[in-house]
C-alpha positions as CSV (number, residue, x, y, z in Angstrom):
1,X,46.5,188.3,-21.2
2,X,44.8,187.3,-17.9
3,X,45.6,184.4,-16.0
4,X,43.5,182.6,-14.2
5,X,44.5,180.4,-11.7
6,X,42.2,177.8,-11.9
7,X,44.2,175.4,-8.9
8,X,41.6,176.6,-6.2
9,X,38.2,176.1,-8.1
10,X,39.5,172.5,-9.7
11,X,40.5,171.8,-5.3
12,X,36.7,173.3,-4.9
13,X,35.7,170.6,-7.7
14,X,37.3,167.7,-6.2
15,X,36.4,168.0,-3.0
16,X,32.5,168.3,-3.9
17,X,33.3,165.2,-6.1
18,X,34.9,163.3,-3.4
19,X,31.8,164.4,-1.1
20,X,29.6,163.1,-3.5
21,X,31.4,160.2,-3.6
22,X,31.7,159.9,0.4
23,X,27.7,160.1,0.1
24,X,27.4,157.7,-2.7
25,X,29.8,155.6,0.0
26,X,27.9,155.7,2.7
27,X,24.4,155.8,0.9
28,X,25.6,152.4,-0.8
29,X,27.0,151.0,2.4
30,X,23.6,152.2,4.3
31,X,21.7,150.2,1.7
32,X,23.5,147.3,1.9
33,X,23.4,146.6,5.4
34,X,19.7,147.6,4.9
35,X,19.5,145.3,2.5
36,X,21.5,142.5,4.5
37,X,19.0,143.2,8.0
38,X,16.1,142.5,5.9
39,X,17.7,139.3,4.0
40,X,17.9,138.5,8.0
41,X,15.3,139.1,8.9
42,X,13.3,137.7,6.2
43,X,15.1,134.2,5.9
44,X,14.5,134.2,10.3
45,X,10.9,135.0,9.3
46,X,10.8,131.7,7.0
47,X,12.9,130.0,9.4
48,X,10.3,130.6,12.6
49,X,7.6,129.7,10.3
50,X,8.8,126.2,9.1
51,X,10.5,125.6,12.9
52,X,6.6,126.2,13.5
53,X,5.3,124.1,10.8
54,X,7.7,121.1,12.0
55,X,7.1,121.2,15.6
56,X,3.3,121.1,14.5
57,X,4.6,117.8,12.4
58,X,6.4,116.8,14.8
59,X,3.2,116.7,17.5
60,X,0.6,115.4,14.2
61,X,3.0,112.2,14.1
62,X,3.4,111.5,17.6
63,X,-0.4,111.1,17.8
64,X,-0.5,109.5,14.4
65,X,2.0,106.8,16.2
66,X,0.1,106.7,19.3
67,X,-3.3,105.8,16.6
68,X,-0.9,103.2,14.8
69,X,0.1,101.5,18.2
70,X,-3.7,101.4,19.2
71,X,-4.6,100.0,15.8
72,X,-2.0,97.3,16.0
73,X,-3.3,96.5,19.3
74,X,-7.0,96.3,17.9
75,X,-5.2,93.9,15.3
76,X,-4.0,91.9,17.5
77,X,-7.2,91.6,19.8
78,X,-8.7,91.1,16.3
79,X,-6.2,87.9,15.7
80,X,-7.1,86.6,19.3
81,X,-11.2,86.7,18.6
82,X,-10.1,84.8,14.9
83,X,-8.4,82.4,16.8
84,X,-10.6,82.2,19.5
85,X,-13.0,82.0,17.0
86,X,-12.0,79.1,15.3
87,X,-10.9,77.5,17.8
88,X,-15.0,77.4,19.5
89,X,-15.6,76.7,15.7
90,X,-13.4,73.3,15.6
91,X,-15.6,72.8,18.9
92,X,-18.4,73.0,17.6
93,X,-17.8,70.8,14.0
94,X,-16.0,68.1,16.6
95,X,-18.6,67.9,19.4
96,X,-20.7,65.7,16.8
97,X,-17.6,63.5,15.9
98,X,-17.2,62.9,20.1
99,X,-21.0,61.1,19.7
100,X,-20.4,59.2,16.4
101,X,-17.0,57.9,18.0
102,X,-18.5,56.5,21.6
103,X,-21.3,55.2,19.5
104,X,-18.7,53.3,16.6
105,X,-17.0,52.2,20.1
106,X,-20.1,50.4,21.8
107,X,-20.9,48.4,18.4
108,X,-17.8,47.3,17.6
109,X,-16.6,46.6,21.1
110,X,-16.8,42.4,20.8
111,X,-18.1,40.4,24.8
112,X,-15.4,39.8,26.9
113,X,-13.1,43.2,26.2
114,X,-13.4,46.3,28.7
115,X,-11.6,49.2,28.0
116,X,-9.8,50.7,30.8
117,X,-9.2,54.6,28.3
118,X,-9.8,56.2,25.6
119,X,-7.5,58.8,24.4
120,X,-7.7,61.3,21.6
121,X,-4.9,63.3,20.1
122,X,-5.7,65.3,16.9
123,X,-6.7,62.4,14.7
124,X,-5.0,59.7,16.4
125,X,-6.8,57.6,18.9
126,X,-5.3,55.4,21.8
127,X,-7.7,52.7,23.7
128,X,-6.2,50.6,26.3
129,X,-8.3,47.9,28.6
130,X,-8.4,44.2,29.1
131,X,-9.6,41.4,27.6
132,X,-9.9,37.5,28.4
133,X,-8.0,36.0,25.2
134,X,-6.0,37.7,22.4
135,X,-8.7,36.9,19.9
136,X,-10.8,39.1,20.7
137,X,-8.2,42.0,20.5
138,X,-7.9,41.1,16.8
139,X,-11.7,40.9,16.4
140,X,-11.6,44.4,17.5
141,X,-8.6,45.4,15.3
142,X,-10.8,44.4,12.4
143,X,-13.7,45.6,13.5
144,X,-12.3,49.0,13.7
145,X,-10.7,48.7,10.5
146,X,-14.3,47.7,8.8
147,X,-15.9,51.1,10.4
148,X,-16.1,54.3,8.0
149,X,-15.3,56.2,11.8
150,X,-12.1,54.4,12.0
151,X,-9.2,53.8,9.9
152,X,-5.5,52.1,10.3
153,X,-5.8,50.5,13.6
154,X,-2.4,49.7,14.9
155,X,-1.8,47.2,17.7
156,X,0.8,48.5,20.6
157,X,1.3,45.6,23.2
158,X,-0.6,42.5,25.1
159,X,0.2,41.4,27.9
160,X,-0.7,39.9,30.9
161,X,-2.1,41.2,34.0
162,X,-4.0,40.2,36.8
163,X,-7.9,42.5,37.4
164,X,-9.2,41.5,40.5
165,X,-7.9,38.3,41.5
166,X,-8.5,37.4,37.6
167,X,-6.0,36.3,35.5
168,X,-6.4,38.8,31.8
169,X,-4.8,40.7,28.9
170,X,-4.1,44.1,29.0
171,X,-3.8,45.7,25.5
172,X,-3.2,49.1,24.2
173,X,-3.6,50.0,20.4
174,X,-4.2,53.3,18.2
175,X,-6.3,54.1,15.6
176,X,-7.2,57.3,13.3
177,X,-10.3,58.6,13.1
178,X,-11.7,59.8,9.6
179,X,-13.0,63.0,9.3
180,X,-13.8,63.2,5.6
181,X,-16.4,60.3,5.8
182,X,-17.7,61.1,9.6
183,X,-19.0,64.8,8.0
184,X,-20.6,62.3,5.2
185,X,-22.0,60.0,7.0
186,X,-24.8,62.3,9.0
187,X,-26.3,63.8,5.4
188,X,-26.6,60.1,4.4
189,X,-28.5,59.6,7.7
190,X,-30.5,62.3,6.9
191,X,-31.3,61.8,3.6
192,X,-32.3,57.9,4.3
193,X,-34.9,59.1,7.4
């Protein structure tokens, strides 16, 4: 019988397997860190595009808040005109009341008053001036109260005073003017002429 000693060629065998398996190794490990650079890489890719597409963002909504601060200064110029507006409106609807009021004045006014001032604040009136007897203060009081201009006249003090070396009465009083029936009262004009 032969013998073969087989110890060298199974050494021969393990070392090409453990060489195959040092390639496997390092072909494995090679990949990987392939692999792992171009996870890197591709993730830093993504990363510098949507640090781009942020600052770009970032820039679109600093000018979009630079538009907003300039539209809410438009707005606000906008509420200025409105006011201003209304305001030259008010005017404008008043500036016809002034007339009817001086006029209602001068008819009711009774001989022997003088007003010293007229007064207007919102629809309250104040007239102060003299008079020669208290009866004639009253005559206006009614007077006013009778007029369609003029309602709720409300008497505020008499009293004595000298105007000129003359002995008189000096009276203040308010009264409200109406609104509602001055608008009316013009179309009724109008339609009567």
């Amino acid at each position: 019988m032969i013998r073969i000693n087989l110890l060298p060629h199974r050494e021969i065998a393990r070392a090409a397997r453990r060489r195959q398996f040092n390639i496997l190794l390092g072909l494995t490990l090679a990949a990987s860190v392939l692999a792992v650079i171009m996870g890197h890489s591709v993730i830093a890719a993504r990363q510098s595009a949507q640090d781009q597409r942020n600052t770009f963002l970032d820039q679109e909504i600093a000018k979009l808040d630079v538009q907003i601060g300039e539209i809410g200064k438009i707005k606000e110029q906008t509420r200025a005109l409105l006011a201003r507006k209304q305001v030259v409106e008010t005017l404008q609807s008043d500036r016809a009341e002034v007339v009817h009021l001086f006029d209602q004045l001068i008819r009711i006014l009774p001989d022997g008053l003088y007003l010293k001032s007229v007064k207007q604040n919102g629809n309250t009136i104040t007239i102060s001036g003299y008079t020669q007897s208290s009866a004639r203060v009253s005559t206006l009081m009614r007077s006013l109260d009778d007029s369609p201009w003029f309602d709720s006249p409300s008497l505020i003090e008499i009293k004595s005073a000298t105007v000129n070396g003359l002995r008189a009465n000096e009276f203040a009083l308010t009264v409200k003017q109406t609104r509602q029936q001055a608008a009316d009262e013009p179309s009724g004009k109008g339609d009567a002429s």
